[in-house]
C-alpha atoms as one frame of an Amber mdcrd trajectory, in Angstrom:
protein
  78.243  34.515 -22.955  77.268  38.146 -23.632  80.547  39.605 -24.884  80.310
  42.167 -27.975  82.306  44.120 -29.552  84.685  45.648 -27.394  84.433  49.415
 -26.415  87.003  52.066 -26.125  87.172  55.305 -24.538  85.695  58.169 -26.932
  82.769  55.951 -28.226  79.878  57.643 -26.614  78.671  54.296 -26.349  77.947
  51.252 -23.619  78.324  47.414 -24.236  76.869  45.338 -21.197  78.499  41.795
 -21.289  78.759  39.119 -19.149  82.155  38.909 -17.180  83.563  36.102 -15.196
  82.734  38.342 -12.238  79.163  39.042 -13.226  80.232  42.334 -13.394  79.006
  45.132 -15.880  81.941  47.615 -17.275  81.845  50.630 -19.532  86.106  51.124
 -19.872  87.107  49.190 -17.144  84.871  50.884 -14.630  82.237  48.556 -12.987
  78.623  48.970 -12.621  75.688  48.226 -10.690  74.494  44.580 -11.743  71.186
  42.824 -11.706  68.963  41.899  -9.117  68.015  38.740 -10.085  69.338  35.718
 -13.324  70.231  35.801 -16.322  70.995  32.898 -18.753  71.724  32.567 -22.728
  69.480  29.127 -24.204  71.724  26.834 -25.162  74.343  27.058 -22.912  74.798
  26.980 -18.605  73.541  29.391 -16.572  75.156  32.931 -15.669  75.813  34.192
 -12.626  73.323  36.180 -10.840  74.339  39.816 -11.347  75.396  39.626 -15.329
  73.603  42.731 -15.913  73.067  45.982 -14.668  69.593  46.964 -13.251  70.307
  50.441 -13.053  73.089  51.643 -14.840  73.765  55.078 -13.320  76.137  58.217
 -14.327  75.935  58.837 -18.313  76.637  61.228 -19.938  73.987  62.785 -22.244
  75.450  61.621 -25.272  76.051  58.323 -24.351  74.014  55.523 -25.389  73.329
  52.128 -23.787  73.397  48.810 -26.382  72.289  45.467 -25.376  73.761  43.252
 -28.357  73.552  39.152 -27.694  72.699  36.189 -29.472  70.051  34.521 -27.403
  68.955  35.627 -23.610  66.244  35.222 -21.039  65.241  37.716 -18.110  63.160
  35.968 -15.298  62.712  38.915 -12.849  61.762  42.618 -13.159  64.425  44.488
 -15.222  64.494  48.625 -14.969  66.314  51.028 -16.987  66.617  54.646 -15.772
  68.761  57.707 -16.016  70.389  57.941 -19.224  69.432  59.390 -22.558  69.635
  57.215 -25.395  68.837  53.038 -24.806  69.126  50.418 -27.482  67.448  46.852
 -27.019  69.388  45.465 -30.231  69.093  41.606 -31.321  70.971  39.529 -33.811
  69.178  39.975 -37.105  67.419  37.151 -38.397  66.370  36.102 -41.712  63.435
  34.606 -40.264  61.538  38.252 -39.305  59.936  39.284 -36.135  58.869  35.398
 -35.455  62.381  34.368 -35.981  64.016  36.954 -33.119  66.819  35.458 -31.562
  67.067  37.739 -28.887  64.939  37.252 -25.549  63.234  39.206 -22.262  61.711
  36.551 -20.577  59.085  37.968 -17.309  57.867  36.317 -14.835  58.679  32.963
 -13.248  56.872  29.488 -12.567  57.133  30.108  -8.416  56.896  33.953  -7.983
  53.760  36.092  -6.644  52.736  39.900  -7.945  52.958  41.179 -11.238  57.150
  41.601 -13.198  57.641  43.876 -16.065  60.252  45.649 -17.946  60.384  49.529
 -16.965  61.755  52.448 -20.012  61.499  55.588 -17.232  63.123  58.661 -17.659
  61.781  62.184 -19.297  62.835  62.325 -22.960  64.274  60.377 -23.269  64.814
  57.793 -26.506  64.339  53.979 -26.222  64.476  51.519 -29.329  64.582  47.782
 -29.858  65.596  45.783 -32.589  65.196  42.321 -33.173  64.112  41.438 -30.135
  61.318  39.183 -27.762  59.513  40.101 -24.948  57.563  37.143 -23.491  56.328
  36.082 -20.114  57.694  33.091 -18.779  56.764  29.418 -19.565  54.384  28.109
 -16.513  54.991  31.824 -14.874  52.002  32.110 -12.929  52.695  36.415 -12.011
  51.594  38.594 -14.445  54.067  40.083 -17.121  53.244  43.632 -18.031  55.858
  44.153 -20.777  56.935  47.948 -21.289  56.042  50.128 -18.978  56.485  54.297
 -20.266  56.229  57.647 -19.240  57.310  61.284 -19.206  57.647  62.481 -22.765
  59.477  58.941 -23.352  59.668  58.068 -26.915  59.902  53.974 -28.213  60.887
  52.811 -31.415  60.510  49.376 -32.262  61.493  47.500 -35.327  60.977  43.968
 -35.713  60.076  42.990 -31.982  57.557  40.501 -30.863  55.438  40.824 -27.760
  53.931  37.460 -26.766  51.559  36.805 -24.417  51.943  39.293 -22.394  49.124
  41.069 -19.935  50.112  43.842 -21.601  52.719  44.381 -23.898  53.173  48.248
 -24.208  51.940  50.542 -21.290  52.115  54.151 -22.025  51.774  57.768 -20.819
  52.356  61.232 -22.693  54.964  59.395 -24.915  55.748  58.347 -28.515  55.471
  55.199 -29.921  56.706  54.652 -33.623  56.182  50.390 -34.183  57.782  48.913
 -37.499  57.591  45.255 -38.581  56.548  44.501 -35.096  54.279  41.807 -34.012
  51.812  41.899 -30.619  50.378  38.154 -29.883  48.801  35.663 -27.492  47.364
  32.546 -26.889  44.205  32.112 -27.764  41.937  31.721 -24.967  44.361  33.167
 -22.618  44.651  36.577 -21.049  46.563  38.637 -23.065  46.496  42.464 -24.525
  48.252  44.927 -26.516  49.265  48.615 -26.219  47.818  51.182 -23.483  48.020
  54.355 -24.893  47.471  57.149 -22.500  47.586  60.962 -23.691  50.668  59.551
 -26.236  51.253  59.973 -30.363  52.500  56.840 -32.103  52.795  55.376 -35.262
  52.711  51.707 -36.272  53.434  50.586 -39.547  53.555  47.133 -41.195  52.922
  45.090 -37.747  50.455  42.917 -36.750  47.643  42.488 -33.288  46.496  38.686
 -32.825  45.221  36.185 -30.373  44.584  38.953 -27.992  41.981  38.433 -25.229
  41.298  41.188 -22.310  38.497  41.542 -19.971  37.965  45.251 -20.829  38.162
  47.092 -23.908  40.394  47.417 -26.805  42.542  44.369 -26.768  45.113  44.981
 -29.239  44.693  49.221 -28.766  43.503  51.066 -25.792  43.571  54.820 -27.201
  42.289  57.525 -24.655  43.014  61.391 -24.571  45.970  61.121 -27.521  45.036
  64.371 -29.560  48.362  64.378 -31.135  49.632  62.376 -34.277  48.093  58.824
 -34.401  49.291  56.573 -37.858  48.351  53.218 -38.336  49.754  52.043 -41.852
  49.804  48.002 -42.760  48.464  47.195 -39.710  46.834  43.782 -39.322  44.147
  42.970 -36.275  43.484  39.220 -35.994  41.792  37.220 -33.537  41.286  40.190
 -30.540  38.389  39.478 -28.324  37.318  42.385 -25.842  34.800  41.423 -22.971
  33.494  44.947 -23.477  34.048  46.785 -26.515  36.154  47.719 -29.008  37.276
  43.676 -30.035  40.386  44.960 -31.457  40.477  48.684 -31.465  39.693  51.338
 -28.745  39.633  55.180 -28.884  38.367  57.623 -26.654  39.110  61.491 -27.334
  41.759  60.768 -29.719  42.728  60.976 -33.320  43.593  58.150 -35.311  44.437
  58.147 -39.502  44.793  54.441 -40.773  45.236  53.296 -44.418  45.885  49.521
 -45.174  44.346  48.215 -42.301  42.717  44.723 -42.026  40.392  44.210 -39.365
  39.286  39.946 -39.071  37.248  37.832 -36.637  37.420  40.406 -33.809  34.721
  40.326 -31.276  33.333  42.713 -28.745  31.157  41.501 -25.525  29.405  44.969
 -26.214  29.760  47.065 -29.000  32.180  47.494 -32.056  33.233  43.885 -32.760
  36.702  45.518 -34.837  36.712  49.287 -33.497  35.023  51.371 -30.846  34.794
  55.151 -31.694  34.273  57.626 -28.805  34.450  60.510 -26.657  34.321  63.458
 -29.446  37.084  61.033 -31.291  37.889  61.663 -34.427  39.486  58.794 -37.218
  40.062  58.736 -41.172  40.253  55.023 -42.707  41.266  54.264 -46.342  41.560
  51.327 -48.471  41.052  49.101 -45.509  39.127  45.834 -44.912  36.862  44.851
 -42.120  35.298  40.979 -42.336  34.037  38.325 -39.966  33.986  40.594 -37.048
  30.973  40.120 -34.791  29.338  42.621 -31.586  25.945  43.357 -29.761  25.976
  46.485 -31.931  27.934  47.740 -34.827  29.665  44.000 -35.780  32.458  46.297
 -37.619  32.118  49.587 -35.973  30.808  51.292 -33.386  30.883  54.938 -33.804
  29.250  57.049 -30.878  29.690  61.119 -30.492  32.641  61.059 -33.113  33.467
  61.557 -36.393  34.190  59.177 -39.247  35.938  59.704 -42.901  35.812  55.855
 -44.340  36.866  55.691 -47.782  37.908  52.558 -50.415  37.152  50.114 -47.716
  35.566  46.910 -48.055  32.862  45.811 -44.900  32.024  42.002 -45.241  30.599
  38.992 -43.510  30.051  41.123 -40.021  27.437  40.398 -37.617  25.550  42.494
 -35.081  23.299  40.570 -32.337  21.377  43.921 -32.772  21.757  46.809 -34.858
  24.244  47.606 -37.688  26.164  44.597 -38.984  28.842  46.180 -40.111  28.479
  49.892 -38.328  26.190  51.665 -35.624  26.453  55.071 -35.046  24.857  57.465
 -32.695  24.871  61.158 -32.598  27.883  61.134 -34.639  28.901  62.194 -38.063
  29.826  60.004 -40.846  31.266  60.424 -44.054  31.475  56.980 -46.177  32.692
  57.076 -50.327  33.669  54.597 -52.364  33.150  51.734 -49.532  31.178  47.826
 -50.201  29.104  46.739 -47.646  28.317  43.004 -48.109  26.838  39.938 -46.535
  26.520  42.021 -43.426  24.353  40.884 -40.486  22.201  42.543 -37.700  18.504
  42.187 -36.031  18.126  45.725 -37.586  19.937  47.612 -40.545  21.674  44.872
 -42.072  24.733  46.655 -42.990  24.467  50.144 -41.114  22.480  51.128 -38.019
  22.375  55.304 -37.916  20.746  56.860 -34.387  21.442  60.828 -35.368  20.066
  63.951 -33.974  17.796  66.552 -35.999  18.984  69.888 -37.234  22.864  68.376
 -37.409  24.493  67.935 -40.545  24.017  64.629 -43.061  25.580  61.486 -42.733
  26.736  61.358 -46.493  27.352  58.050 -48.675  29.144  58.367 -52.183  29.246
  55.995 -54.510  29.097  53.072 -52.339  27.582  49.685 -52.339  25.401  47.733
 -50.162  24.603  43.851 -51.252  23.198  40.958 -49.998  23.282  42.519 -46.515
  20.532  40.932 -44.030  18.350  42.045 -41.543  16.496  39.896 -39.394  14.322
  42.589 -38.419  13.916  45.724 -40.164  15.536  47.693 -42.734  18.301  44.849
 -44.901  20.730  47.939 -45.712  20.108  50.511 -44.127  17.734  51.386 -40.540
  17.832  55.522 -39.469  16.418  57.556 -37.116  15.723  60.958 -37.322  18.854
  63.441 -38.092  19.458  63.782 -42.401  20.915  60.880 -44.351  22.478  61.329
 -48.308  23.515  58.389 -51.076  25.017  60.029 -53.675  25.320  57.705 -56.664
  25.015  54.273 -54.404  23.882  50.732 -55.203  21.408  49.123 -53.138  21.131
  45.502 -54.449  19.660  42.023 -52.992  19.267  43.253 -49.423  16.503  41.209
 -47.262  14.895  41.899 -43.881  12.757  38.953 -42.932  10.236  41.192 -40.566
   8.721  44.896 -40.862   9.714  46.655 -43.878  12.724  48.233 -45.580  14.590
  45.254 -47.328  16.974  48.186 -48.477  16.001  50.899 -46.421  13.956  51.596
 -43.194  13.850  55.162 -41.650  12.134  56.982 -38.293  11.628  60.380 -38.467
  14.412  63.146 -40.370  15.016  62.966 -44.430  16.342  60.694 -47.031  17.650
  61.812 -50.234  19.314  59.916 -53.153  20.419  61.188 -55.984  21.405  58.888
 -59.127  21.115  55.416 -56.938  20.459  52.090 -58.085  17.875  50.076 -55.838
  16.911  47.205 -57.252  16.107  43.454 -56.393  15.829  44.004 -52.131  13.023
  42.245 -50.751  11.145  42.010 -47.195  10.534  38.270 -46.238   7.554  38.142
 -44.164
């Protein structure tokens, strides 16, 4: 059911296949097998014992290749000791959705938690074309990759599904391509763990992802080193706490091409959650229909920002900033549209700064039709120094106190060849 090409001696390489004996051989010698089934859809069960849980002895050179048409894993499978491991599917003209190849986790009877180890100091993982889903009815909890120890993954065109989390990882590399990170909506489901680790992700997409804390498609804490996000979509992510899609905390992140949409954060930062002295660039990126208590969009608190060609629309805030809050941080916003934004105060933006610090500057960008239900339709500040450099303010409304464009406490406002026209207070 699993046989491959055939391997001879001098190869440097390792094709596991199913045997009539269950038994795993690299030329002719065999190996340990699996504790637990495996089976290929479509066709009668095999053995227990088809593959190897721990496949021991390799030499540094050698590389391990998993290469099937269709297969399911209902039990904990662990990979350790070797140098080089490739997950590799059949290729399908159907795309990530269409993967024909399958790690199944978890099944319908079992108790405690199954997942699908990558252990062993750098060392180099990748997967192609493949699945990784928990089981159908499984009622343990399928934790998807679990990596450590200056590990690095590479991923091209795999799908995580529904699992509790898909990607787990500590001081490691990540690099994610054409990938796709789901789960059901209104089940309990999250995305990549990211612990002290660089990565970069390019062309994939986070959706239907629900978790009870923060971040449900990214969990980002302590990663200093090189963080890319490039094509990346984030769809559907609800976070009981903060951060509906996106969490970082004392990290770097650079993302370009990014669409953030109908996120939501039980706290605050209904798309992204920016803290801990973090520091992230965005460009030519669009935020809409994400919703929080504050910062509907973004919530940006003791960082720093550099948000450029992005559009900011249809966001809501239960209280302050609609599309961003930020508090003691520093901001730097050009060429960006803020519209039909929502919040109880600053329609669009919410900025809580600190005297004597530097300006939060705003370059030729535009706020319109933005709403505040409170104070301040565009734009509410307090204290610190705030600059609009050539900016539109147009058709923003608060419906209380004043400031249907702008409403500020305390520091200094200065704009310099701005348009503010046609904003109105609705008392």
């Amino acid at each position: 059911a699993f046989a491959t090409t055939s391997t001879h001696k001098g190869t440097n390489s390792l094709v596991l296949w199913g045997g009539d004996d269950g038994a795993v051989k690299k030329d002719g010698t065999v190996w340990r097998r699996l504790m637990g089934n495996v089976r290929t859809v479509g066709s009668e069960e095999v053995p227990s014992g088809a593959l190897a849980s721990v496949i021991e002895n390799l030499m540094d050179d050698d590389r391990v290749v998993l290469t099937a048409g269709e297969f399911l894993v209902d039990r904990s499978l662990v990979l350790a000791d070797r140098k080089r491991v490739a997950l590799r599917g059949a290729s399908s003209t159907a795309g990530a959705e269409g993967t024909r190849v399958i790690l199944e986790l978890g099944d319908s009877d079992g108790t405690g938690e199954e997942e699908f180890w990558l252990q062993l100091s750098a060392t180099f993982f990748s997967m192609f074309n493949i699945r990784i889903q928990k089981a159908s009815g499984s009622q343990r909890r399928a934790s998807g990759v679990q990596l450590t120890d200056l590990s690095r993954l590479v991923t091209f065109g795999v799908v995580f599904d529904g699992l509790t989390t898909a990607l787990n990882m500590t001081a490691s590399r990540l690099e994610m391509y054409g990938s796709v990170v789901q789960g059901t909506p209104g089940q309990w489901s999250a995305g990549l763990h990211l612990y002290d680790c660089q990565c970069v992700i390019f062309g994939s997409m986070f959706k239907n992802l629900n978790r009870t804390s923060s971040g449900a498609a990214i969990e980002m804490r302590f990663s200093y080193g090189v963080a890319v996000l490039e094509e990346v979509t984030f769809e559907n992510c609800l976070s009981d706490t903060e951060g509906g899609a996106l969490l970082m905390y004392q990290s770097l992140i650079s993302g370009s091409f990014l669409y953030f949409t109908n996120n939501i954060a039980g706290g605050d930062g209904g798309a992204l959650a920016v803290k801990g002295n973090s520091f992230i660039n965005i460009s030519a990126s669009v935020m809409q229909f994400n919703s929080a208590v504050s910062g509907g969009g973004i919530r940006l608190l003791s960082s720093t920002m550099v948000l450029t060609d992005t559009l900011l629309k249809n966001n809501k805030a239960v209280r302050m900033g609609g599309a961003l809050s930020h508090e003691l941080s520093r901001l730097h916003v050009e060429g960006c549209t803020f519209l039909s934004n929502i919040a109880e105060e600053g329609g669009a933006i919410k900025l809580v700064l600190k005297s004597g610090e530097a300006s939060d500057i705003f370059v030729s960008c535009n706020f319109s039709n933005n709403l505040a239900s409170w104070t301040g339709g565009a734009i509410s500040t307090n204290d610190g120094s705030v600059k609009l450099l050539h900016t539109v303010l147009e058709s923003n409304h608060a419906l209380v106190q004043g400031g249907g464009a702008i409403v500020g406490r305390g520091g200094s406002l200065d704009l310099e060849n701005c348009t503010v026209q046609n904003n109105q207070v609705r008392r």
